[in-house]
DRENDO-1510 file (C-alpha; in Angstrom, 1 decimal, always signed):
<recs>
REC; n; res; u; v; w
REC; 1; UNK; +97.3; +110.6; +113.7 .
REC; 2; UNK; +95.9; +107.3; +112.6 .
REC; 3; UNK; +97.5; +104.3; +112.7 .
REC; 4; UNK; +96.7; +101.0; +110.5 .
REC; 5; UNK; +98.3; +97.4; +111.4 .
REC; 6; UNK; +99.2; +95.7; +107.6 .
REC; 7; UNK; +99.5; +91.6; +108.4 .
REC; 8; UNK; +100.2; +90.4; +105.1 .
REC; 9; UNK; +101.9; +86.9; +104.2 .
REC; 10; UNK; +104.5; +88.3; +101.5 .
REC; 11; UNK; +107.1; +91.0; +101.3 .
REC; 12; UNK; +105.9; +92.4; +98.4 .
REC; 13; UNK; +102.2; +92.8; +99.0 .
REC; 14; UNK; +103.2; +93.9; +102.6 .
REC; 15; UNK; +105.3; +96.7; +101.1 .
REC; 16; UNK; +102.1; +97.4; +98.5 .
REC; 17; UNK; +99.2; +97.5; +100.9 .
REC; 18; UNK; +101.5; +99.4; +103.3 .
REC; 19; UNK; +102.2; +102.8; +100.8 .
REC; 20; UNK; +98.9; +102.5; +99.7 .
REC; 21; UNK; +97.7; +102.8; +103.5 .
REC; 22; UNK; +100.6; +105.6; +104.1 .
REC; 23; UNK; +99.2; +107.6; +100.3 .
REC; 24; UNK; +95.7; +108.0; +102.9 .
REC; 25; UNK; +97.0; +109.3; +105.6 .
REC; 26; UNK; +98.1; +106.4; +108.3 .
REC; 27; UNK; +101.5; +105.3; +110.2 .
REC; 28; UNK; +101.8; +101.7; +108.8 .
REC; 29; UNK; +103.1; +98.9; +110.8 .
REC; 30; UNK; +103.7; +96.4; +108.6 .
REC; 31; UNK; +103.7; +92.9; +109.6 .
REC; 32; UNK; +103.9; +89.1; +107.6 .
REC; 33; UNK; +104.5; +87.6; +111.0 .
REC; 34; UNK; +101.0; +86.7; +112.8 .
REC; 35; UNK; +103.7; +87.0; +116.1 .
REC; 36; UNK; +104.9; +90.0; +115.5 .
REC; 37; UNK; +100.9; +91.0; +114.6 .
REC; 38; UNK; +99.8; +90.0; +117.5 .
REC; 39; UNK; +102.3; +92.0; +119.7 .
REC; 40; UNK; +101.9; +94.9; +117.2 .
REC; 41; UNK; +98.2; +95.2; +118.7 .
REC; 42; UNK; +98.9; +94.7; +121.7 .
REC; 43; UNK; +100.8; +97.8; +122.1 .
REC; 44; UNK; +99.4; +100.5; +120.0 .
REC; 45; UNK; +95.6; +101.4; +119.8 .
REC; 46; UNK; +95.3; +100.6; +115.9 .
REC; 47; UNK; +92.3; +102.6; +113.7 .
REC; 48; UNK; +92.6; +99.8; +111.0 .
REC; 49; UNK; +93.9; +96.5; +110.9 .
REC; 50; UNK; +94.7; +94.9; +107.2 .
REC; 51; UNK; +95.6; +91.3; +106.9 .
REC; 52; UNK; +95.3; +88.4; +105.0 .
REC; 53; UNK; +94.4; +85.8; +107.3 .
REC; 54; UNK; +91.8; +85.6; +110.2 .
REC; 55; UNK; +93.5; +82.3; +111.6 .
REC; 56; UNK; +96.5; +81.9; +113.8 .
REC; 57; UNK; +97.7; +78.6; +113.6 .
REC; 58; UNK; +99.7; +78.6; +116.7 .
REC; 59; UNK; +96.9; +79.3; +118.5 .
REC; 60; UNK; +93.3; +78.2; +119.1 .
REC; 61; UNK; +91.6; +81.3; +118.8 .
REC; 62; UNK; +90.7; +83.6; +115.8 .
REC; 63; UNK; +93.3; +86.1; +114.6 .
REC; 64; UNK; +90.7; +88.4; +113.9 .
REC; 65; UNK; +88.9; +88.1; +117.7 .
REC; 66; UNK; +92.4; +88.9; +119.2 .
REC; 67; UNK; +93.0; +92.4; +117.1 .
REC; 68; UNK; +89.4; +93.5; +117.6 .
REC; 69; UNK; +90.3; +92.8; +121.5 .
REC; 70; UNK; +93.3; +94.7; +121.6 .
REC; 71; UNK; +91.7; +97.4; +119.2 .
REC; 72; UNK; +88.0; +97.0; +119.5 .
REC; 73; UNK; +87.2; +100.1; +117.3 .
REC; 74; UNK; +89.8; +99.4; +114.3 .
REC; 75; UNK; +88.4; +98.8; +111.0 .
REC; 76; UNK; +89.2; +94.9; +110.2 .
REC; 77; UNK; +89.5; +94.2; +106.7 .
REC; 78; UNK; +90.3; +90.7; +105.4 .
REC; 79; UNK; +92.1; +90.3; +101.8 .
REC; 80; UNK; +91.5; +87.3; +99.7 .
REC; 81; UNK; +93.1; +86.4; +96.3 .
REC; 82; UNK; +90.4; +84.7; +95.1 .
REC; 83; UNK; +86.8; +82.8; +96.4 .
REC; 84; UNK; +86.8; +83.8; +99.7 .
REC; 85; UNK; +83.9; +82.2; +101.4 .
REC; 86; UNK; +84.6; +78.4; +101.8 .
REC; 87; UNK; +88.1; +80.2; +103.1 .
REC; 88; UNK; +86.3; +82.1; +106.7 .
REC; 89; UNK; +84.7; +78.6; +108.1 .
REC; 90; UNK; +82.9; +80.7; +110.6 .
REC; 91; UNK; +86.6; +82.6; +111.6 .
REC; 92; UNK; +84.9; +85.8; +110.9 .
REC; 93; UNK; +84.7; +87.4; +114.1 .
REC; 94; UNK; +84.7; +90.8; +114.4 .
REC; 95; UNK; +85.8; +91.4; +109.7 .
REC; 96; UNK; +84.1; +94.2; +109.1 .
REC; 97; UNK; +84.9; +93.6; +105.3 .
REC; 98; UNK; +86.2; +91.1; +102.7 .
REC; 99; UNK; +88.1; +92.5; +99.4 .
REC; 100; UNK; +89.9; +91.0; +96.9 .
REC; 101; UNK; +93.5; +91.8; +95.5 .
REC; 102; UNK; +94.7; +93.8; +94.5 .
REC; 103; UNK; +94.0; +96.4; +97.0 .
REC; 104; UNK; +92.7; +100.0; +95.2 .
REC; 105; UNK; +92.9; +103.2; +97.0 .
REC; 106; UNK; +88.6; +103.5; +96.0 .
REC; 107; UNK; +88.4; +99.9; +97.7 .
REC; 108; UNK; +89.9; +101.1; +101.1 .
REC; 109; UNK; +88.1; +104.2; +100.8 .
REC; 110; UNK; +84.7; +102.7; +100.5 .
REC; 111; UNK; +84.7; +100.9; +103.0 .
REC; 112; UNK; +86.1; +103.6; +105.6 .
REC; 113; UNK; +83.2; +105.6; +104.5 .
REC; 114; UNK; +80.6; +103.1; +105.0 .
REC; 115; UNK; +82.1; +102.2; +108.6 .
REC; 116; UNK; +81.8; +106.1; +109.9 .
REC; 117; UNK; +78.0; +105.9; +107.9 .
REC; 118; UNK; +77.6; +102.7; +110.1 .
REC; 119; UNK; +76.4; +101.1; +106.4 .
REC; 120; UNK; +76.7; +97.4; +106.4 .
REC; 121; UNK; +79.3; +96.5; +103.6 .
REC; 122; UNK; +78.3; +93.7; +101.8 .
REC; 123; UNK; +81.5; +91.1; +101.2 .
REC; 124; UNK; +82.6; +88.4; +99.3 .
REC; 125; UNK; +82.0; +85.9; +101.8 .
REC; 126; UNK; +78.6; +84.7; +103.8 .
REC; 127; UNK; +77.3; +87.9; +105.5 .
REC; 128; UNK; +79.1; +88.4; +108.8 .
REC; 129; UNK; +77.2; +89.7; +112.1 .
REC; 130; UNK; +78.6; +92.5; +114.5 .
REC; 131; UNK; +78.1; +95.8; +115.5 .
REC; 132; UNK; +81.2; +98.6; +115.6 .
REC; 133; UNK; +81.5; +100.8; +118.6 .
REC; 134; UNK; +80.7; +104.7; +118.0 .
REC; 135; UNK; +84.0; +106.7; +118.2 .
REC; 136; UNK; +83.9; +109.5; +121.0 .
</recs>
């Protein structure tokens, strides 16, 4: 079974991003509270992580660093409405990519592809650095 952690900051695109994670194949969690997120993570071994922010501002350190710490070989994708690279101000730890809404099926399924290739995806923000660990 795989499992996929949605952290999304509506309702509505929560429920969206979740069925289309649930239409390939994973158990959603679905999350819009970075709280609930971060204890989410902490308690299940997530494949890939969804989510809309990569800061935590109840905290000093990167949303993004704390899921890949908790689930160091999930696929981290970070979703941006619009221009996303003056948004990441050097958050970017551990994003293995950057799309843009709305969220395709295709979109998701690229970038899975690429991470099991070990391809680097390019994004919409400045190139980010970091290597994914090899599944056993």
């Amino acid at each position: 079974m795989k499992y996929a952690l949605v952290v999304e900051n509506s309702a509505l695109t929560c429920n969206s991003t979740s069925i289309l994670l649930a239409s390939l194949g994973y158990l959603v969690t679905p999350t819009f509270n970075l709280r609930k997120a971060l204890h989410a993570v902490q308690m299940i071994q997530f494949d890939l992580i969804v989510t809309w922010t990569v800061v935590n501002p109840d905290d000093r350190r990167a949303l993004s660093g704390e899921f890949k710490r908790h689930s160091p070989d999930a696929i981290l994708i970070l979703v941006m409405d619009g221009e996303s690279g003056s948004v990441l101000n050097g958050n970017a730890d551990g994003i293995d990519a950057v799309l843009q809404r709305p969220l395709t099926a295709q979109d998701i399924k690229t970038v899975l592809e690429s991470s099991d290739n070990d391809i680097v995806l390019p994004t919409l923000a400045s190139p980010m650095q970091g290597e994914r660990r090899k599944r056993a």
